[in-house]
C-alpha positions as CSV (number, residue, x, y, z in Angstrom):
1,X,125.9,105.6,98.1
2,X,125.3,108.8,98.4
3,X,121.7,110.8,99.5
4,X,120.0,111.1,95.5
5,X,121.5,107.9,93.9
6,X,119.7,106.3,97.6
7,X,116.5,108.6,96.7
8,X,116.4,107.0,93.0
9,X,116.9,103.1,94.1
10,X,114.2,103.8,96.6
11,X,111.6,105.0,94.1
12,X,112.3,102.2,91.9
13,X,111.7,100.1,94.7
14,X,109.0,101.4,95.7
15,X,107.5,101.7,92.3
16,X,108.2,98.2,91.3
17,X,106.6,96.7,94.5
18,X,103.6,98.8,94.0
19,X,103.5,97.1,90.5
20,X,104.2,93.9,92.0
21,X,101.3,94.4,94.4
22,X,98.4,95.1,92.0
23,X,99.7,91.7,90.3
24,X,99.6,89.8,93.8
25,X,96.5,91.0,94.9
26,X,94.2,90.6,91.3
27,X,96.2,87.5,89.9
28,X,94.9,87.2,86.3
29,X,96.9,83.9,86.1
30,X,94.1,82.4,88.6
31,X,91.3,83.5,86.2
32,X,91.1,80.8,84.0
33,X,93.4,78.9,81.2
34,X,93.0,82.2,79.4
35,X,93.4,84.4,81.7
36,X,89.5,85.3,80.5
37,X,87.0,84.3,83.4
38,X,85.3,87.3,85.0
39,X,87.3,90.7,84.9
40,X,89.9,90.7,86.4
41,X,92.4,90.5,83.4
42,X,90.7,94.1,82.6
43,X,90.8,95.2,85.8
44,X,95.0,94.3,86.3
45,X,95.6,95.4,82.5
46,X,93.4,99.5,83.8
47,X,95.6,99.1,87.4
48,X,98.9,98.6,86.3
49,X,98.4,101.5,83.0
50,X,97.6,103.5,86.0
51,X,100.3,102.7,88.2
52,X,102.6,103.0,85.2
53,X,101.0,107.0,84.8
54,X,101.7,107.5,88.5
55,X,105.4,106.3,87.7
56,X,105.9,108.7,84.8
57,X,104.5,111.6,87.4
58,X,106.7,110.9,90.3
59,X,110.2,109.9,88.5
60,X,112.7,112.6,89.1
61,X,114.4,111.2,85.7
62,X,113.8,109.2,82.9
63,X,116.3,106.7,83.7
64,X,114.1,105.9,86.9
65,X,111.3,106.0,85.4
66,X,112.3,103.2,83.0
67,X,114.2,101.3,85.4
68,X,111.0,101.1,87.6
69,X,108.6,100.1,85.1
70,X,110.7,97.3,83.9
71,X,111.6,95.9,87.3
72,X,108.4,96.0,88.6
73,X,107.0,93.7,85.2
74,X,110.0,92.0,85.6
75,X,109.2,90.7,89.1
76,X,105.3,90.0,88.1
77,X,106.6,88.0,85.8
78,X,109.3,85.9,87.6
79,X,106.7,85.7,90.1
80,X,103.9,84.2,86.8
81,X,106.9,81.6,85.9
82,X,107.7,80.1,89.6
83,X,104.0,80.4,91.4
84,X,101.8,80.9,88.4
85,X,98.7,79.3,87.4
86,X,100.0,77.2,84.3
87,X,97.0,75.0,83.9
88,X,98.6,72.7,80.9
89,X,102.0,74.1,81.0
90,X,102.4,75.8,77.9
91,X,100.5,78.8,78.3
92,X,103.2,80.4,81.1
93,X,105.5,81.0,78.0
94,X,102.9,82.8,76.3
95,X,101.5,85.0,79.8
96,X,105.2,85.7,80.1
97,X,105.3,87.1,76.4
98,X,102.3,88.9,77.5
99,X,104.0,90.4,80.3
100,X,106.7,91.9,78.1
101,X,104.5,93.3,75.7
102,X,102.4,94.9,78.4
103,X,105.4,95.6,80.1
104,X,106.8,98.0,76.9
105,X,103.3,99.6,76.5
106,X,103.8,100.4,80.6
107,X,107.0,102.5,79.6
108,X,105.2,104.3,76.8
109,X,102.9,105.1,78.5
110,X,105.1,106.2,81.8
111,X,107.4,108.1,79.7
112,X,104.0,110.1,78.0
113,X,102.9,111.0,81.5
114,X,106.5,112.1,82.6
115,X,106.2,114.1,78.9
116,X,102.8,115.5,79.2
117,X,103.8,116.7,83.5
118,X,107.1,117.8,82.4
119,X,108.6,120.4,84.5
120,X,111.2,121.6,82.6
């Protein structure tokens, strides 16, 4: 592997962990059957947009910057369907719908910020 192909796989790493850990940390799964009690749904929905801007900033590429976002939902995600709150067990299908859904709005918005910051 050579010096830049290393440099990409560790931003996507590093992105997607960083996505992972605003997940870990706030845990809108725990807040509720609905996700709805307090903020914290809010709170994860304004961290992760955030993290997702950050994303579109840093990439060197938009193939990163894709790559990134989707691996990082996709581990939140995994994570919701092993070691999730599922409270009556049919609402983990529809907080994993959720996190694809949020998880394509996270590339829009990544791939704006990367538009908007363009250097090029």
């Amino acid at each position: 592997m050579n010096r830049a192909t290393a440099g990409r796989a560790a931003f996507v790493a590093l992105a997607a962990a960083a996505q992972l850990a605003v997940w870990l940390v706030l845990r809108p799964d725990l807040a509720g059957p609905r996700w709805s009690d307090g903020h914290v749904t809010e709170a994860w929905l304004a961290l992760e947009a955030v993290t997702a801007v950050v994303v579109g900033v840093l990439a060197h590429g938009r193939r990163e910057l894709v790559a990134a976002v989707l691996v990082g939902w996709a581990l939140q995600a995994t994570h919701l369907v092993l070691f999730g709150g599922h409270y009556d067990d049919t609402l983990w299908g529809i907080g994993v719908f959720l996190q694809a859904l949020v998880a394509a709005v996270a590339v829009g918005l990544a791939i704006l910020a990367d538009r908007l910051t363009s250097r090029g």
